[in-house]
N, C-alpha and C positions, 0 to 999 in steps of 0.2 A: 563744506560738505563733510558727514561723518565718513571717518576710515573703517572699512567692515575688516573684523579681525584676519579673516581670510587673507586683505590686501597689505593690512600691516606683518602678516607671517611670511607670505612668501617675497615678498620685497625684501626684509631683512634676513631671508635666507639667502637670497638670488647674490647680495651684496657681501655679507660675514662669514657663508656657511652656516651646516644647522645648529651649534653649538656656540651660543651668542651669550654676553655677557652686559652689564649695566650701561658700561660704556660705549659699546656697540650700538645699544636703545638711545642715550642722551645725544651719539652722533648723528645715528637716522632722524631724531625728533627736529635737531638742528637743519638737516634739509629739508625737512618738509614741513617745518613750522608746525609742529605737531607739539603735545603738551606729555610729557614724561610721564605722568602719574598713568594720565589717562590710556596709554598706549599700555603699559606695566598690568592695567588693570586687566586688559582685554589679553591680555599672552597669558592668564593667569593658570591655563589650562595646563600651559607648555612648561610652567617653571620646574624646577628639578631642585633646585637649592635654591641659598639666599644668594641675589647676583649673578642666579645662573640660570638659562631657558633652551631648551631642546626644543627644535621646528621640526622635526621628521612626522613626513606624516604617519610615521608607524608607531609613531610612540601617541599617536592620539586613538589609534585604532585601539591599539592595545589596553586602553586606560577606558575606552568605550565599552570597550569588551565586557571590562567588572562590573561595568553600571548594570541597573536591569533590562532584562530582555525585552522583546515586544510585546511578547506570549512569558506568565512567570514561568520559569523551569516547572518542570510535570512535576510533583511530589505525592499523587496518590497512587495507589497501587496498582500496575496493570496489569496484573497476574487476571487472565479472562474469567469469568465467572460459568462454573463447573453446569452443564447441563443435562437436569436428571434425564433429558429424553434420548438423550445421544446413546445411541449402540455402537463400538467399535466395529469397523470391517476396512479390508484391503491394503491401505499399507500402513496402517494406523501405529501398530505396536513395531514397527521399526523408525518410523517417525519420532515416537514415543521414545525408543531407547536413545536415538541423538541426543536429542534433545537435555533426556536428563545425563547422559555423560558427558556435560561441558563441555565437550570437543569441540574447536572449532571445524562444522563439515560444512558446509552448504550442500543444500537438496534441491531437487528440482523436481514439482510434480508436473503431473502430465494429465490430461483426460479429457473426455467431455465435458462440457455444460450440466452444471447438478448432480455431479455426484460425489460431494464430499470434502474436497479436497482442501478448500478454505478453513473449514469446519473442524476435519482432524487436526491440522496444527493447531490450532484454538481450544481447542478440548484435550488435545496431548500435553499444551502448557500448562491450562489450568490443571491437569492430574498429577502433573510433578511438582506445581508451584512456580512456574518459572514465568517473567514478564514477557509480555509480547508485544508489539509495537506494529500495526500493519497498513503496509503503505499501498493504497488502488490505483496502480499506474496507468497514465493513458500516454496519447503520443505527444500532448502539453507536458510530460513530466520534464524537469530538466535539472542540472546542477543546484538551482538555489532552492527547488519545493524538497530534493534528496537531503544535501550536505546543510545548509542554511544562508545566511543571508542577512542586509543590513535592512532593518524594517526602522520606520518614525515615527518615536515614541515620544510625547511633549516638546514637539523641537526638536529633539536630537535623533539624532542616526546610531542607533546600538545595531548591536550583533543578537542575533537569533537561530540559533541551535535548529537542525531539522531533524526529521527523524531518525536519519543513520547515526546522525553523530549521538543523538538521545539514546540509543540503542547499544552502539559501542560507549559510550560512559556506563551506560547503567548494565552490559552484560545481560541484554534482555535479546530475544528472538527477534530478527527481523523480517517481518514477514512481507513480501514484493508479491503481490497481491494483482495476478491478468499481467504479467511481467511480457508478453509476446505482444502488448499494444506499446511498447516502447517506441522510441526510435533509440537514434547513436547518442542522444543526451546522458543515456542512463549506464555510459562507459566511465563515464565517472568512480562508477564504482568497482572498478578496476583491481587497484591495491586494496582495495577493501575486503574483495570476493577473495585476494590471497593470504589475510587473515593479517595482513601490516597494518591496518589503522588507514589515517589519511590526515593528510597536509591542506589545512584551512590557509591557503594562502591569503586572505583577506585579513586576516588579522595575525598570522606569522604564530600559528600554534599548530603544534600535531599532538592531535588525536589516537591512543591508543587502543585495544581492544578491551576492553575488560575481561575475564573468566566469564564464561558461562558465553559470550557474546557468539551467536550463530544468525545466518542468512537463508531462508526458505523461501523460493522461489513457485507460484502455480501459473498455469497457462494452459488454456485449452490447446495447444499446439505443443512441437518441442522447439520451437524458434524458428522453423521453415517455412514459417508463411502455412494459407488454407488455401489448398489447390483447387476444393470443392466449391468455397466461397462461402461455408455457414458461416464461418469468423469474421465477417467480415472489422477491418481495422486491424487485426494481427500482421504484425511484421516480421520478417526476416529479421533476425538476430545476430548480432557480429558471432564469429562461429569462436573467439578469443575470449567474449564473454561467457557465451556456455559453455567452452570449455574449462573454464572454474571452478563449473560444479561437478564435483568428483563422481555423486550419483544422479541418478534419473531412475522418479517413481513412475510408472505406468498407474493409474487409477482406475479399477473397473467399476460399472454399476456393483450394488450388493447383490447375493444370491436371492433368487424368490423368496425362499424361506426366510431370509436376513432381514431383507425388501419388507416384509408383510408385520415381522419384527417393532421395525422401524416405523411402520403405520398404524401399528395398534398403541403405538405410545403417544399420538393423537386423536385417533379415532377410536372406539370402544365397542363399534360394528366391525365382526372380527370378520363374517362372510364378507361384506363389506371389502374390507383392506384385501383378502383373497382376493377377491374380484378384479380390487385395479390392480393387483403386482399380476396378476396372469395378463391382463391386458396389454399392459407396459410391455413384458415379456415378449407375448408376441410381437407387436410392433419394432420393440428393438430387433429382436431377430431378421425380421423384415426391414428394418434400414438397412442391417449388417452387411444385406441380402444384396443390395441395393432398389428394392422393392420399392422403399416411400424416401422422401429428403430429411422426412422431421422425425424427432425422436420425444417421448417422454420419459424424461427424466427422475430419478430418486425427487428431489426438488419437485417439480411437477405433483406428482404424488402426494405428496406432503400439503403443497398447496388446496389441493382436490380433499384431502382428509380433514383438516383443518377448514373449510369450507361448510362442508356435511357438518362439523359441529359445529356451528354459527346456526345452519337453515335449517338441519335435519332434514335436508331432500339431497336425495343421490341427484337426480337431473339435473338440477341449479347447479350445485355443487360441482360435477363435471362441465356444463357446457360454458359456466363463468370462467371458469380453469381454461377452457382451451378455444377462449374469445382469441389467444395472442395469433394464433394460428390464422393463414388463410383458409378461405371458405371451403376452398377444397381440400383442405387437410383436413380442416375441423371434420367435414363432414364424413372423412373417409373414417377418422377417428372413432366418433359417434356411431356409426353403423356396424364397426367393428367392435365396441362394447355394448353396443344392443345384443350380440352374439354370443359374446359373455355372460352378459348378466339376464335373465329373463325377466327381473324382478322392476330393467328399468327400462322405457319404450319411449324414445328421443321423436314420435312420430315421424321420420325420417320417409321422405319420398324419393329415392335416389333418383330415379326413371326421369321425376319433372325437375331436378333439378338438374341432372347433365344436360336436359332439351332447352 
């Protein structure tokens, strides 16, 4: 029966230690009726000099390590591509100044759903030029999708870089992208968040930070969990991990005026774009209120604007928009911009549909 290298390595470690020599091999071949060359041939991974062979597993890791990865290392550029529709607002040009003064700070935003906040880190790097790397975390994230990991690549088992360490090498922005659907997997990033680098104990290297390398965290919560239950899937956060981040951005919708800005730069009906940012307007006011559960969003918006330019019809345009909603939102929604706008008539029967 053939000896698989595995059994002829740790056999001849179990018996010499890891540091074995010729004579060592032509002893072991003698008890096991084994043939010299061929055992020679199969350690060939391990050898260090002439005569001489290292079993440690770490010296295999290590020597795995340099072959190629699973995935090649990234070598185009991930500096985001600048978007002519984007209007800055809220907490954009403080974002913006981190970012370009290579400090290492981590940030933490905060806000609702839709407005912005993904978007400004991604438009604050590509203004400065800086790479950004962003990771969409959910409660599957864990140590090997963060740090990396040994993936099979023709046969062999290499190491594969993930996006923290991509990020700390290359000094690019790490963006932690719905970071309150963690769970405690993503304490890993521990020493990272305090600006030390990290220890790949799988292959026996540490990882430094690079210049420029920074950690931007968003989440519709601030890691307390959703008492209301819109989030649903947000988690409670170790309170060790966010206290890492030195700041917390609060993120608000844009102004009306900001709002309608930002919808004329997809729509070109400008009464139009009026119409939904006053709509939107009230209704958030009226969640605020605690009036209604749902909210329309900057996003939202956007979605409805971009709509109208596909069909050219406001109705379609709006009631496709707020198909996600239940029936009774939708329609509270609907009746409430029939109020608004006179220009557009949803036929709306409230009467027979609460009966």
């Amino acid at each position: 029966m053939a000896l698989s290298t595995e059994f002829i390595r740790s056999s001849l470690q179990s018996l010499y230690g890891e540091s074995i020599l010729s004579a060592d091999i032509r002893a072991w071949c003698q008890m096991n009726g084994a043939n010299y060359q061929t055992v020679a041939n199969k350690l060939s991974e391990y050898k260090t000099a002439r005569g001489k062979w290292e079993l440690t597993v770490q010296e295999k890791l290590e020597e795995t390590y340099v072959s190629p990865s699973a995935v090649p290392a990234v070598s185009n550029n991930l500096i985001p591509s600048r978007d002519s529709n984007y209007i800055p607002f809220g907490n954009f040009s403080d974002i913006k100044k981190i970012i370009k003064s290579s400090i290492f700070y981590p940030c933490f935003i905060t806000g609702l759903s839709g407005n912005g906040k993904t978007v400004s880190v991604e438009q604050a790097c590509a203004q400065v030029g800086r790479e950004l790397i962003r990771v969409n975390i959910t409660i599957e994230t864990d140590e090997d999708d963060l740090i990396g990991g040994f993936r099979l690549v023709d046969g062999s088992t290499v190491w594969h870089n993930g996006p923290v360490v991509e990020a700390l090498e290359r000094g690019a922005v790490l963006l932690l992208d719905e970071v309150d659907l963690a769970s405690n997997k993503i304490l890993c990033l521990q020493s990272i968040l305090e600006g030390k680098g990290v220890f790949l104990k799988k292959i026996g290297k540490y990882v430094t930070p690079t210049d420029g390398f920074n950690v931007i965290a968003t989440a519709n919560t601030k890691g307390k969990g959703s008492e209301d239950g819109r989030f649903i899937g947000t988690n409670v956060l170790n309170e060790a991990f966010l206290e890492r981040f030195p700041v917390t951005f609060e993120q608000a919708y844009p102004t009306p005026k900001l709002e309608q800005k930002i919808l004329e730069s997809y729509c070109k009906e400008i009464e139009f774009c009026k119409r939904l940012v006053d709509w939107a307007d009230i209704i958030r006011k009226t969640f605020y209120d605690g009036g209604v559960d749902e909210i329309i969003s900057t996003r939202r918006l956007v979605h409805i604007a971009r709509a109208y330019s596909i069909w050219n019809d406001k109705k379609k345009a709006i009631e496709v928009c707020l198909n996600r909603f239940d029936d009774e939102t939708k329609i509270a929604f609907l009746d409430l911009y029939d109020k608004v706008d006179a220009d557009v008539d949803f036929n709306l029967n409230i009467e027979e549909h609460d009966s």
